[in-house]
N, C-alpha and C positions, 0 to 999 in steps of 0.2 A: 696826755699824748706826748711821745718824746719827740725833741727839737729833732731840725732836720737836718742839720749842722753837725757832725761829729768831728773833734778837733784833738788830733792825737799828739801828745807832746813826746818823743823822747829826752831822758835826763840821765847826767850822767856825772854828780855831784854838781848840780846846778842850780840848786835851789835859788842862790842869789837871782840868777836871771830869770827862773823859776814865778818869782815873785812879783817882776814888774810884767811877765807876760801876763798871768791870770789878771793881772788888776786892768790891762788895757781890754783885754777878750771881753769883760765885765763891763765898761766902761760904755756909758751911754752914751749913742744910742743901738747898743750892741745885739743883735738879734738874739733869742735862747739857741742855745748850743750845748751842747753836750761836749764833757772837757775828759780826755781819757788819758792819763799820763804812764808811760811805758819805763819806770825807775829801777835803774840796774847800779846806782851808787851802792859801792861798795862798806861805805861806814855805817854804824847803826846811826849813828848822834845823824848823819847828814839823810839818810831815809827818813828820820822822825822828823827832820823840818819839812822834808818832802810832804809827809803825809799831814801834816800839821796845816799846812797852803794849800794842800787839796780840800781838806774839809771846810775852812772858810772861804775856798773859792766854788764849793758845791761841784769837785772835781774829782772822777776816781783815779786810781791809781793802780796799777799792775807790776808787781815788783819781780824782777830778770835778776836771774843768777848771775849772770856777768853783763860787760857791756858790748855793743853790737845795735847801732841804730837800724838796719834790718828787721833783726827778730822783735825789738822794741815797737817797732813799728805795725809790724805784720802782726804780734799780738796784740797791739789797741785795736786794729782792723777787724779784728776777730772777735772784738768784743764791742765793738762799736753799734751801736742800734740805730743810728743814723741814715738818713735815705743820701748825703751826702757825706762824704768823707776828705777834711784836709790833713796834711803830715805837715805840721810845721815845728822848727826847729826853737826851745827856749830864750833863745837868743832875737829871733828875729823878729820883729815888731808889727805884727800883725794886730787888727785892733777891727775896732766895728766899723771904718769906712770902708776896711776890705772885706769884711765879713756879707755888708752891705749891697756892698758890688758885684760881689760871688753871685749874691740869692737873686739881683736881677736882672743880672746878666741871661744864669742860665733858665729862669721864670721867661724871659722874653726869648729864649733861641734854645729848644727843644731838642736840635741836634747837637749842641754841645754838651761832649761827654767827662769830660778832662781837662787840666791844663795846669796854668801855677800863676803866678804875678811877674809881672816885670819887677827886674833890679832895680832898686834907686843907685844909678851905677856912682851917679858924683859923691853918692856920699862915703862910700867905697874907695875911690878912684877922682880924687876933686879936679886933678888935671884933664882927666878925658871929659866933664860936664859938658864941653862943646859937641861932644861926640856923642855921648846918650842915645838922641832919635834914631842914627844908625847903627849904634850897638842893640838897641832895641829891636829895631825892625830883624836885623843877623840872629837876632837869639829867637825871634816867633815863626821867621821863615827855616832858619837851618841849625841854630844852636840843640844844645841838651838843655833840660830843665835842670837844675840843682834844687838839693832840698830844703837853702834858703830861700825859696822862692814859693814855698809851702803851698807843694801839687795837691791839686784838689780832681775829685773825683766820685761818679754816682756809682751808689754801692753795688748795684745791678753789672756795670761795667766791671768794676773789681773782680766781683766774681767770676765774672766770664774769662777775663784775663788773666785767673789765675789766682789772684791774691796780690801782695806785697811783697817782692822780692826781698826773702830774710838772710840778708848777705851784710858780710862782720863789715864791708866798708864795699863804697860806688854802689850801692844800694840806691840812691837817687837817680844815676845814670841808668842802669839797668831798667830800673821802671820809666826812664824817659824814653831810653830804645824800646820796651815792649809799647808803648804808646803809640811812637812814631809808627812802628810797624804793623800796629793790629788797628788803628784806628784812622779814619782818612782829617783829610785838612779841616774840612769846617766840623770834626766833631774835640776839636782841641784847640785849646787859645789861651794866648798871655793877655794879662787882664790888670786894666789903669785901678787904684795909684801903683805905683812900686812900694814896693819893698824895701826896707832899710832894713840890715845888719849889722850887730853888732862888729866892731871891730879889734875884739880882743883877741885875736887870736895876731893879726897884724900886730897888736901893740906887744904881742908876748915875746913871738917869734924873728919879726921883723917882717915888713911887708914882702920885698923883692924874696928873701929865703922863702916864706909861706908859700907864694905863688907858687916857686919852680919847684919845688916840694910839692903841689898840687897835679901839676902839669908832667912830671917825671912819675909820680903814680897813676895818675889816669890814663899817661902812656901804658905803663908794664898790664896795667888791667886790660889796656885793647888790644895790646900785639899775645897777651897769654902769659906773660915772662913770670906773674905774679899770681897765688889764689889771693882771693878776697879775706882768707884769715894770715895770710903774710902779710896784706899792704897794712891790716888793721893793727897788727902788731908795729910795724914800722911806719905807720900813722901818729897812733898812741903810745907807743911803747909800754904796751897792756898787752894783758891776756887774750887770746881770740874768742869770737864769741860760742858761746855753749848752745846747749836746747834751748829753745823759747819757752818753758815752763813758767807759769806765771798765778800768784795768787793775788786775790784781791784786798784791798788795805778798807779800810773804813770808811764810807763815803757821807758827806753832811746830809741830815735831810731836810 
């Protein structure tokens, strides 16, 4: 019988992070789940570690011509045999207390259709920790979901809504607006522990540049100024993303 958990990873020469995600998804007392990795790394050497960590993590793998967490996305969706579906990001520390929570959560409340985890905002943000419970409460009554916050979702609902918005960047946001809009309040919810994030991108870029680099493209995305294979160019300074054609890699048995 397959797990009911399907947990879609995109990667995008990430194997490093790669590495300590599958080993915490594993980590007891982690429910069976189903591990679908959507791998659009561009080197052979860095796909063969990809694929190399999917087979001793009992994980398949779908390799993308270019990158575009979108279509990576929307193609593990599409391949997913799961009755539930999460998207969570390499990076983000997702593990079996959340895994946990998810299943009884929505085991106990029937109308819940969707939703993601709260931020662990202080470990982000150590200044604002005083502020957490209210930043919290602002992101489950009015904020967007982001896709370190690894939305989760019943496959049934997916489908109706559409699928997985396969957009080269705000690919996250998009599918929090079709949320917000097709689905009422009690069938969506941020859901205890939080989330931690890695914080390398802060440590690369600088934190204050990151942010308003985040916040000046999520702008041009709302007002029109920009498509979604502009910001991803001027995100990544990469190519935008292609077709979602995708083959399968070798899975353990």
């Amino acid at each position: 019988m397959s797990p009911r958990l399907s947990i879609i990873i995109p990667v995008w020469n990430d194997s490093e992070a790669l590495a300590g995600c599958l080993e915490r998804l594993r980590r007891p007392p982690a429910p069976p789940v189903e591990v679908i990795i959507g791998d659009a790394s561009p080197d052979p050497a860095e796909r063969a570690r990809v694929a190399a960590l999917a087979r001793a993590g009992n994980a398949r793998v779908l390799t993308l011509p270019r990158p575009g967490r979108g279509a990576q996305l929307a193609a593990g969706a599409a391949a997913a045999t799961g009755e539930i579906l999460v998207f969570s990001h390499a990076d983000t520390r997702l593990g079996s207390v959340h895994l946990n929570s998810l299943l009884s959560r929505l085991d106990a409340d029937p109308l819940l259709q969707a939703g993601a985890f709260h931020r662990d905002v202080a470990s982000l943000y150590p200044a604002l920790a005083w502020a957490e419970p209210a930043i919290q409460w602002y992101m489950a009554e009015l904020g967007s979901i982001y896709g370190d916050q690894s939305p989760f979702i019943r496959r049934g609902t997916l489908d109706r809504l559409g699928g997985y918005p396969a957009l080269p960047l705000m690919e996250d946001l998009a599918f929090s607006d079709r949320l917000r809009q097709r689905l009422g309040r009690h069938e969506r919810a941020l859901l205890h522990p939080a989330l931690a994030t890695s914080a390398r991108r802060f440590r690369r870029h600088g934190r204050l540049r990151t942010k308003l680099c985040n916040l000046v493209l999520t702008a041009a995305w709302r007002l029109g100024l920009m498509t979604p294979e502009q910001l991803h160019r001027r995100y990544y300074a990469g190519p935008p993303e292609g077709q979602a054609t995708t083959t399968a890699a070798p899975q353990s048995s």
